[in-house]
PDB file of N, CA, C, O and CB in Angstrom:
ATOM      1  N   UNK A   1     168.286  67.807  84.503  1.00  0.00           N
ATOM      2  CA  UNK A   1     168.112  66.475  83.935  1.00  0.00           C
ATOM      3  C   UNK A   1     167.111  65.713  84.801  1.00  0.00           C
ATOM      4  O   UNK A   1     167.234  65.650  86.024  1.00  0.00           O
ATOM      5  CB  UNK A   1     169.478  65.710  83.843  1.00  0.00           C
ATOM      6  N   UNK A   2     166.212  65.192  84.188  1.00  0.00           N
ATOM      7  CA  UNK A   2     165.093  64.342  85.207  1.00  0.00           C
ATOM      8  C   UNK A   2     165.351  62.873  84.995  1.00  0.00           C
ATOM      9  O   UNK A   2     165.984  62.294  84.113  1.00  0.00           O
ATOM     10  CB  UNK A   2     163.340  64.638  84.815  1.00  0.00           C
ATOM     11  N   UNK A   3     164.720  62.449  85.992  1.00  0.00           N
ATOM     12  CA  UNK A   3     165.062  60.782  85.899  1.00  0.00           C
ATOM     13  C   UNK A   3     164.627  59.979  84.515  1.00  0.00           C
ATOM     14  O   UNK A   3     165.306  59.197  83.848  1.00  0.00           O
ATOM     15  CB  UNK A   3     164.190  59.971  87.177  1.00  0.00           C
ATOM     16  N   UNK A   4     163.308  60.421  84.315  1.00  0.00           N
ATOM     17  CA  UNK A   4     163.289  59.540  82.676  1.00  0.00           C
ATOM     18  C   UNK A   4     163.860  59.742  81.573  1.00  0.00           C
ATOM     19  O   UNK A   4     163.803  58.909  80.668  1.00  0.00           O
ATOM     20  CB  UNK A   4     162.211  59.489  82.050  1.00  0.00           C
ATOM     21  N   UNK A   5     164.758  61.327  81.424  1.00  0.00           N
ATOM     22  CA  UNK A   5     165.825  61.244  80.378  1.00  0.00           C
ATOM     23  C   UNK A   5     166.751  60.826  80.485  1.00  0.00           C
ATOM     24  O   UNK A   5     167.580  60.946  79.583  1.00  0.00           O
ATOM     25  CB  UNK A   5     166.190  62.053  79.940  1.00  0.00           C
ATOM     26  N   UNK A   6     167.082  60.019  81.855  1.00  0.00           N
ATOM     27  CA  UNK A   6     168.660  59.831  82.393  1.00  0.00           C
ATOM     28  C   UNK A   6     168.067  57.894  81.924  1.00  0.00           C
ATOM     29  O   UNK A   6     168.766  57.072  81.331  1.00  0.00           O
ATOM     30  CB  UNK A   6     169.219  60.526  84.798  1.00  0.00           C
ATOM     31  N   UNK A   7     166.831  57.711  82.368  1.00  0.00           N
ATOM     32  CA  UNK A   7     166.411  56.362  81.755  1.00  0.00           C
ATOM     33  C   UNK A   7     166.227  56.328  80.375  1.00  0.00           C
ATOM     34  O   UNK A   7     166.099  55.158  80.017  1.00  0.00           O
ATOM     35  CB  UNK A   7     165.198  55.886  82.290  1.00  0.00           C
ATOM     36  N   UNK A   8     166.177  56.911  79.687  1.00  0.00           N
ATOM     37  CA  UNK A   8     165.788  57.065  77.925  1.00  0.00           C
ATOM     38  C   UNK A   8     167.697  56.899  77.722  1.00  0.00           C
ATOM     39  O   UNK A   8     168.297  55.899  77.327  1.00  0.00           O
ATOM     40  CB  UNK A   8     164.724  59.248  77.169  1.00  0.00           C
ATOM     41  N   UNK A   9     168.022  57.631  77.953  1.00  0.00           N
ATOM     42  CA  UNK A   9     169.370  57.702  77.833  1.00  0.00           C
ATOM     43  C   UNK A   9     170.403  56.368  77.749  1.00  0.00           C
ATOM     44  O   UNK A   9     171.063  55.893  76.824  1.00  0.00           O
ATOM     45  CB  UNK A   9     169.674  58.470  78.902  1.00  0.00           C
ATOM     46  N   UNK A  10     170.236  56.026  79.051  1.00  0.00           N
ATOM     47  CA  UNK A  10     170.377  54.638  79.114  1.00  0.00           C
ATOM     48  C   UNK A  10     170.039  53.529  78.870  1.00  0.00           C
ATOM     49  O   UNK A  10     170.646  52.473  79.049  1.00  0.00           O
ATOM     50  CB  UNK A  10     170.403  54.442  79.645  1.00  0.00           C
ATOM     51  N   UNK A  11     169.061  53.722  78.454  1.00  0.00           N
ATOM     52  CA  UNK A  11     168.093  51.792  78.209  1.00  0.00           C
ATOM     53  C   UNK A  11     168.482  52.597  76.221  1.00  0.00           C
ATOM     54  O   UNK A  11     168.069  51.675  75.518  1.00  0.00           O
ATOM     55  CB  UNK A  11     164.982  51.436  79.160  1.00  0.00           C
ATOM     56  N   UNK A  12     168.993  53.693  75.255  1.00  0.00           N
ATOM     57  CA  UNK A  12     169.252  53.615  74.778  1.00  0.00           C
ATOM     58  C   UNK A  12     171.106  53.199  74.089  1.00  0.00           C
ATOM     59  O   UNK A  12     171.547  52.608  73.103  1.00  0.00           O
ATOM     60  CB  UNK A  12     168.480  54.207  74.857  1.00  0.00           C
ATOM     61  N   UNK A  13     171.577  53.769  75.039  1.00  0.00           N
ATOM     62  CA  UNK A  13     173.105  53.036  75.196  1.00  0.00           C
ATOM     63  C   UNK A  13     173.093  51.758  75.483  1.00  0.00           C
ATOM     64  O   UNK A  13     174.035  51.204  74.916  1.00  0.00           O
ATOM     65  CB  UNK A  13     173.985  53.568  76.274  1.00  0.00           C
ATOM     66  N   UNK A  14     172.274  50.831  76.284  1.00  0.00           N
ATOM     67  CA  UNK A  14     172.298  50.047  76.453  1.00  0.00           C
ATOM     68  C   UNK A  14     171.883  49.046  74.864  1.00  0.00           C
ATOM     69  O   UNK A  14     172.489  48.120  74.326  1.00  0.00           O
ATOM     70  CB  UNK A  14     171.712  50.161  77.612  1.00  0.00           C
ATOM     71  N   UNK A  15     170.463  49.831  74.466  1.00  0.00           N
ATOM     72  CA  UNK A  15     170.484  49.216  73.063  1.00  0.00           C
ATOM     73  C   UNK A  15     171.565  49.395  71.789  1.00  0.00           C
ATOM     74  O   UNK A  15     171.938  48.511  71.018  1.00  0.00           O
ATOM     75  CB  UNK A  15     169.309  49.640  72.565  1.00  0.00           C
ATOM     76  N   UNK A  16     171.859  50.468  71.803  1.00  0.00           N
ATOM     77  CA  UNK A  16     173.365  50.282  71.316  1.00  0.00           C
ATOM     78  C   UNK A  16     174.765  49.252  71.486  1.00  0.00           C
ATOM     79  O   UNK A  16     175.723  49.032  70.745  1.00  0.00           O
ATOM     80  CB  UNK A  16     173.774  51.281  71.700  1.00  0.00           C
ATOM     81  N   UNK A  17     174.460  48.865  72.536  1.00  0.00           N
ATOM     82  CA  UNK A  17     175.644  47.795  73.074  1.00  0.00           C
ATOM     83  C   UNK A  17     175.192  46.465  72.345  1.00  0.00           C
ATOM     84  O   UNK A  17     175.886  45.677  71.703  1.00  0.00           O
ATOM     85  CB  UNK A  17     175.690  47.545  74.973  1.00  0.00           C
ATOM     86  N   UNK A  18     173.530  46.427  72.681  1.00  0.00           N
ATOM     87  CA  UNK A  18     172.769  45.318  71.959  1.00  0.00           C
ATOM     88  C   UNK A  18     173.317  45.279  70.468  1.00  0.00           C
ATOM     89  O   UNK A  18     173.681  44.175  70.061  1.00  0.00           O
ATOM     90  CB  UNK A  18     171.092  45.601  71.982  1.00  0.00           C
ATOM     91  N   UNK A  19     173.398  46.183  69.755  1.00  0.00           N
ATOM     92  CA  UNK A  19     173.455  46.363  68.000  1.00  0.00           C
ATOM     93  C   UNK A  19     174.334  45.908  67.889  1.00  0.00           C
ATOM     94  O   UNK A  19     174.483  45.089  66.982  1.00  0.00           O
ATOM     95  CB  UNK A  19     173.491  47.607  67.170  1.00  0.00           C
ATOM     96  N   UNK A  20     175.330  46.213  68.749  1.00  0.00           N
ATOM     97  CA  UNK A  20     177.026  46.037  68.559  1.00  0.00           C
ATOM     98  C   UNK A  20     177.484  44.558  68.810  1.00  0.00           C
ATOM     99  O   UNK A  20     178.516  44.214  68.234  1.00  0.00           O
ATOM    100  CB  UNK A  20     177.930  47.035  69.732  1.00  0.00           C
ATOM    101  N   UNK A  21     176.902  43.731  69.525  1.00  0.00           N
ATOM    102  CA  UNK A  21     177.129  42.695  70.161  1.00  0.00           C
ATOM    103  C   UNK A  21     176.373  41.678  68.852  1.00  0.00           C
ATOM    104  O   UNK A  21     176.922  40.626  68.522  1.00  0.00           O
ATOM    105  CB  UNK A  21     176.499  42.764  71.822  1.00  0.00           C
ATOM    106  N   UNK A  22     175.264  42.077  68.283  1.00  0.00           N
ATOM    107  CA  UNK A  22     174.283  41.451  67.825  1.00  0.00           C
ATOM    108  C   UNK A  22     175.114  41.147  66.471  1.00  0.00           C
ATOM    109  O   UNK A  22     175.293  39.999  66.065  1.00  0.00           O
ATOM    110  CB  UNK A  22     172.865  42.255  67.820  1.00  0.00           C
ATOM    111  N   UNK A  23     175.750  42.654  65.616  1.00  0.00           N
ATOM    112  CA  UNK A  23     176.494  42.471  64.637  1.00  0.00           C
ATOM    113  C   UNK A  23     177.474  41.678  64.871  1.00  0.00           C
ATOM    114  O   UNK A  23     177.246  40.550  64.435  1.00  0.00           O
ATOM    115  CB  UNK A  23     176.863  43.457  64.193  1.00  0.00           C
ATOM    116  N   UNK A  24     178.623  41.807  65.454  1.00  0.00           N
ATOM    117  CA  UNK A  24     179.430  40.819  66.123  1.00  0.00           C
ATOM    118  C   UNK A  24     179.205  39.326  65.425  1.00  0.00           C
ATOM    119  O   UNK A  24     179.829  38.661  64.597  1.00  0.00           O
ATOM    120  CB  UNK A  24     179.025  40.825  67.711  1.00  0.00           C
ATOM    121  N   UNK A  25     177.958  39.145  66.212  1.00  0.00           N
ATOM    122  CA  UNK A  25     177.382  37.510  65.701  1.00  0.00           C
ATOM    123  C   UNK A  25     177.147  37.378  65.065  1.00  0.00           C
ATOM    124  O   UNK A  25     176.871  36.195  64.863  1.00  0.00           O
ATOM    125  CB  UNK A  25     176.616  36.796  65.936  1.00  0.00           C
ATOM    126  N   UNK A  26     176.885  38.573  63.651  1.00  0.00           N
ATOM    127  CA  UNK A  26     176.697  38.130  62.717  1.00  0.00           C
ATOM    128  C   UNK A  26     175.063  37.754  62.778  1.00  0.00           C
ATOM    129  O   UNK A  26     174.808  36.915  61.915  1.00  0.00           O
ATOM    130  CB  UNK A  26     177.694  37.185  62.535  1.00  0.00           C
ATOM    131  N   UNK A  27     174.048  38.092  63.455  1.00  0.00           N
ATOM    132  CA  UNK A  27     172.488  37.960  63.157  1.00  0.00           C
ATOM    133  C   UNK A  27     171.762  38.206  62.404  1.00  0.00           C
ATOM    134  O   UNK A  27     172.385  38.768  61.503  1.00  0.00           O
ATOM    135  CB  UNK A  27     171.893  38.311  63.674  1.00  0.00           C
ATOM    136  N   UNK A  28     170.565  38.133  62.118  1.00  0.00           N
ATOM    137  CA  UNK A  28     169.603  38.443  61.613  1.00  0.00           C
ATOM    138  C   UNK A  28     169.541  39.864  60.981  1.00  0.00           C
ATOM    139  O   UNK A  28     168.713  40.536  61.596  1.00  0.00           O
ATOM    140  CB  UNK A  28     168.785  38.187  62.453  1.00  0.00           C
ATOM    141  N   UNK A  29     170.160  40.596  59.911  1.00  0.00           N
ATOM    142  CA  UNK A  29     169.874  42.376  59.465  1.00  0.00           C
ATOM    143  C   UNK A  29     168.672  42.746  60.401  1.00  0.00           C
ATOM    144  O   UNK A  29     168.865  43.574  61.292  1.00  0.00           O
ATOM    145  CB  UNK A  29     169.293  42.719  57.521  1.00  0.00           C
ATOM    146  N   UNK A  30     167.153  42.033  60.199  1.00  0.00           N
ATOM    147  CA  UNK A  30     165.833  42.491  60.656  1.00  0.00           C
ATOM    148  C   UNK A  30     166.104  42.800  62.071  1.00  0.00           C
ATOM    149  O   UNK A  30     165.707  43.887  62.491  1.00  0.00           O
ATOM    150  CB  UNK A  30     164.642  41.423  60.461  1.00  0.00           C
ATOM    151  N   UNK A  31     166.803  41.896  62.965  1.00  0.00           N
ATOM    152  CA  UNK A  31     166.755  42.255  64.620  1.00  0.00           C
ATOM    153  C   UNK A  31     167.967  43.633  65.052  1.00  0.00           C
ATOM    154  O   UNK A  31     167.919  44.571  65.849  1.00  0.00           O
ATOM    155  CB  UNK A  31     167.312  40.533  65.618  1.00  0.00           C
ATOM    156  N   UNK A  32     168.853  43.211  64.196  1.00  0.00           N
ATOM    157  CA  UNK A  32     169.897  44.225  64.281  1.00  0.00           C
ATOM    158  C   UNK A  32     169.004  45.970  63.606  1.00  0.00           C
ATOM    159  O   UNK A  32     168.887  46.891  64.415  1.00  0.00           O
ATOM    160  CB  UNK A  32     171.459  43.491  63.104  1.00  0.00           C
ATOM    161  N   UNK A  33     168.588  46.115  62.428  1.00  0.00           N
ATOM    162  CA  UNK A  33     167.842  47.334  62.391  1.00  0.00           C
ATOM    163  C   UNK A  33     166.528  47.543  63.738  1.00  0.00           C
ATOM    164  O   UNK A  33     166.616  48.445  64.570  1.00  0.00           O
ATOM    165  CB  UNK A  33     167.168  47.299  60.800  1.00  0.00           C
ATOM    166  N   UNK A  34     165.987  47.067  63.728  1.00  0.00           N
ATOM    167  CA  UNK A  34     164.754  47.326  64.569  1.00  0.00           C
ATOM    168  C   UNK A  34     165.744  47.678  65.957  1.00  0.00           C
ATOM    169  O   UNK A  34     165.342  48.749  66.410  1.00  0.00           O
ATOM    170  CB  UNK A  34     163.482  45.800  64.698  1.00  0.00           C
ATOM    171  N   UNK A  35     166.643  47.260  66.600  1.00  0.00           N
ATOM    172  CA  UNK A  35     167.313  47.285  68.179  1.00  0.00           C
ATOM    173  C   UNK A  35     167.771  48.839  67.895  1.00  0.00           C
ATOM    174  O   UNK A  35     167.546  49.770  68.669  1.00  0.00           O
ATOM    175  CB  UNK A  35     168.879  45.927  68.630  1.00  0.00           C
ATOM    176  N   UNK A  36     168.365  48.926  66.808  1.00  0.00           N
ATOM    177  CA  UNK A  36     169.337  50.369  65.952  1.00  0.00           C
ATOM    178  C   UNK A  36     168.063  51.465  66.109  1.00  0.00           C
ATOM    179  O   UNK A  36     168.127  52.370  66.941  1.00  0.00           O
ATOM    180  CB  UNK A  36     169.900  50.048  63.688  1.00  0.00           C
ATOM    181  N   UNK A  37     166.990  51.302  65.290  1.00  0.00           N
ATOM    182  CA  UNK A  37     165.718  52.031  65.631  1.00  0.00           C
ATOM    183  C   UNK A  37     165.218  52.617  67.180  1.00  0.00           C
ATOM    184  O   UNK A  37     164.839  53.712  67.595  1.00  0.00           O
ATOM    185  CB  UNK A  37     164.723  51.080  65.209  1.00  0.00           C
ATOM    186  N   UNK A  38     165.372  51.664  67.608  1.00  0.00           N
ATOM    187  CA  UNK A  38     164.862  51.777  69.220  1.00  0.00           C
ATOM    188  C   UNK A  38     165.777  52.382  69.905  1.00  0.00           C
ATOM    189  O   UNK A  38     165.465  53.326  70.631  1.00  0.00           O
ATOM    190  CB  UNK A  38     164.600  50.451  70.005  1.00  0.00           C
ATOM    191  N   UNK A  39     167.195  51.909  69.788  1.00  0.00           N
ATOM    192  CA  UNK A  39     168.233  53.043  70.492  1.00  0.00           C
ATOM    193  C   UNK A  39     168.326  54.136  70.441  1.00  0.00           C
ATOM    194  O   UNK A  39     168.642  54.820  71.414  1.00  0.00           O
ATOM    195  CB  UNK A  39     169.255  53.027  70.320  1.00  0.00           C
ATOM    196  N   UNK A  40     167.957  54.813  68.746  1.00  0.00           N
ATOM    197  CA  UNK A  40     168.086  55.895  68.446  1.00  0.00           C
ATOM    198  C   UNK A  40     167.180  56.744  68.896  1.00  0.00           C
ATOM    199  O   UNK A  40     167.558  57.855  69.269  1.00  0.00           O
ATOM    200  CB  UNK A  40     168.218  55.927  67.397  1.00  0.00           C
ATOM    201  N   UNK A  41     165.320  56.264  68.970  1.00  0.00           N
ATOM    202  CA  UNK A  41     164.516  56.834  69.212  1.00  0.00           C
ATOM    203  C   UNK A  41     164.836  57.196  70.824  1.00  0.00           C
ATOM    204  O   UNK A  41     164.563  58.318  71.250  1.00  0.00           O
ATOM    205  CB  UNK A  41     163.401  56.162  68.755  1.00  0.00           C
ATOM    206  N   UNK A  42     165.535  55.996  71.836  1.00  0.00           N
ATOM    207  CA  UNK A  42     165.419  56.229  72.893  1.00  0.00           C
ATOM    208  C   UNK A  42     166.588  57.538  73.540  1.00  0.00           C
ATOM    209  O   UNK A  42     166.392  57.953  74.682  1.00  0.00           O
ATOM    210  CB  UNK A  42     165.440  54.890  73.391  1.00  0.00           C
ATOM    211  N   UNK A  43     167.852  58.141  72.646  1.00  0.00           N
ATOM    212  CA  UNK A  43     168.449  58.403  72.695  1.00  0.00           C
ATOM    213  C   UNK A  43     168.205  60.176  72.412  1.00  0.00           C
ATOM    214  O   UNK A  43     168.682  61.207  72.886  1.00  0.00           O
ATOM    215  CB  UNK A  43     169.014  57.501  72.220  1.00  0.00           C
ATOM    216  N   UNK A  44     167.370  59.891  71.557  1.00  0.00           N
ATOM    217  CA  UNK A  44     166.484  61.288  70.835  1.00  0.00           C
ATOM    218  C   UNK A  44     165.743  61.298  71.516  1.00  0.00           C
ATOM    219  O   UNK A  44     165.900  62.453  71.912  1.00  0.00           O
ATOM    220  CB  UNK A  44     165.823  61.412  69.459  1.00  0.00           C
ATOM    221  N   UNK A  45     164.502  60.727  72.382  1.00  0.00           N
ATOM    222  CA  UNK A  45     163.767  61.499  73.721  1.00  0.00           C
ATOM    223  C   UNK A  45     164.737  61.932  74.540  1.00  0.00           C
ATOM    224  O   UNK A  45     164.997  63.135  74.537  1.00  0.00           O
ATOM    225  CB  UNK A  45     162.794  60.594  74.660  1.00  0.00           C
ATOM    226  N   UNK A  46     165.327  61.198  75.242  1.00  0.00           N
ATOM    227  CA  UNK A  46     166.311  61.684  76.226  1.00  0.00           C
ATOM    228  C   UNK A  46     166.752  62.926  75.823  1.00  0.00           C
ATOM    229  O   UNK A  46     166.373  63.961  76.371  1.00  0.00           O
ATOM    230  CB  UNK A  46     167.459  60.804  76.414  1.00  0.00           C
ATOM    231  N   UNK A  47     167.533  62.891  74.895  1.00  0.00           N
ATOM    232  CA  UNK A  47     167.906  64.407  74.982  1.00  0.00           C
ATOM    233  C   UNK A  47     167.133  65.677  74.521  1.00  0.00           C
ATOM    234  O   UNK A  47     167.692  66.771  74.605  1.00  0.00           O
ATOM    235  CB  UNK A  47     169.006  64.521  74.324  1.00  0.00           C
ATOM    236  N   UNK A  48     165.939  65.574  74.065  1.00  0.00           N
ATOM    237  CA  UNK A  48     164.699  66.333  73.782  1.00  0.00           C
ATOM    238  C   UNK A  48     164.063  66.743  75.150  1.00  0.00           C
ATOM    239  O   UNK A  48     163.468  67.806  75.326  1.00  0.00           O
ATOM    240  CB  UNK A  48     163.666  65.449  72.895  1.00  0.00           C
ATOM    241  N   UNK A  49     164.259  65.759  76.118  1.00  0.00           N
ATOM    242  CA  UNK A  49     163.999  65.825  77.553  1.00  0.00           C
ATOM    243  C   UNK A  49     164.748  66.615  78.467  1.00  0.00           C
ATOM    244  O   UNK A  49     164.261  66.980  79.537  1.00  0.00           O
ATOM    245  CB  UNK A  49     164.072  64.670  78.023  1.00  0.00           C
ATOM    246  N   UNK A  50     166.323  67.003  77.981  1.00  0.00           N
ATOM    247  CA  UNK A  50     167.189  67.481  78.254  1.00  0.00           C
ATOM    248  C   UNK A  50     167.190  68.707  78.059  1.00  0.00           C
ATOM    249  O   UNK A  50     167.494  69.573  78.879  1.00  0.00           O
ATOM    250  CB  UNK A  50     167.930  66.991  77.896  1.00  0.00           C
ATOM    251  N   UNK A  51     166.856  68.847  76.983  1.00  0.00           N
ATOM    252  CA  UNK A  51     166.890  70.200  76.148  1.00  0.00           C
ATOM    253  C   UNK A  51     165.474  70.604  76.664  1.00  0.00           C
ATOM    254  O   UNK A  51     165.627  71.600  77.372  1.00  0.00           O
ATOM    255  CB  UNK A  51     167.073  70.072  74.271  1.00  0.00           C
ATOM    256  N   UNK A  52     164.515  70.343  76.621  1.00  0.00           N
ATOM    257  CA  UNK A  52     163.048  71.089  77.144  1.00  0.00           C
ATOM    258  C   UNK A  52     162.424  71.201  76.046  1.00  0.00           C
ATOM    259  O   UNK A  52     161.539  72.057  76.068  1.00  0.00           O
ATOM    260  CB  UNK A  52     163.063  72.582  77.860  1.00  0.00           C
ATOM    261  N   UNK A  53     162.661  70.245  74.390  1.00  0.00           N
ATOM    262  CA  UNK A  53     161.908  70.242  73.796  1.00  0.00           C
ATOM    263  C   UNK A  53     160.821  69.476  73.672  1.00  0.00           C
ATOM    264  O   UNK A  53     160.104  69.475  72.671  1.00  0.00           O
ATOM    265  CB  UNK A  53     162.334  70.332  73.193  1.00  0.00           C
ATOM    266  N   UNK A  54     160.615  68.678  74.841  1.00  0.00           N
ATOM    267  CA  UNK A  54     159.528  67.536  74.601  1.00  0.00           C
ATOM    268  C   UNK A  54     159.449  67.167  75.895  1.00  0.00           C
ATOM    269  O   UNK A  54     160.493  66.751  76.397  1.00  0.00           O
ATOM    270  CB  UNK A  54     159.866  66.256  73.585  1.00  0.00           C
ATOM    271  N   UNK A  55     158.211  67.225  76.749  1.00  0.00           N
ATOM    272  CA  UNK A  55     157.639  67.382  78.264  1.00  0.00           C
ATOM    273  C   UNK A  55     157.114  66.684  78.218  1.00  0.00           C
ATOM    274  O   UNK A  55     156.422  66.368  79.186  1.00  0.00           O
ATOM    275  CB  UNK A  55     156.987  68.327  78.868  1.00  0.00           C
TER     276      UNK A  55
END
């Protein structure tokens, strides 16, 4: 595991917490999809990084 999948990883859990918190309040659909987007993408490098499919 290298340090920027362990950071992809996290700054994507972290945006996940964002989604969760954001729905909660009841916000904006537009900010809540786009945060959902970004977690996922960041969540899918990380482990592409993990796996050795993407250097």
């Amino acid at each position: 595991m290298t340090g920027l999948s362990t950071v992809l990883i996290v700054v994507g859990l972290f945006l996940l917490g964002g989604v969760y918190s954001f729905w909660k309040q009841q916000l904006p659909k537009g900010v809540i999809v786009l945060l959902g987007i970004g977690a996922v993408m960041c969540l899918v490098a990380g482990v592409m990084r993990i796996q050795g499919l993407w250097e």
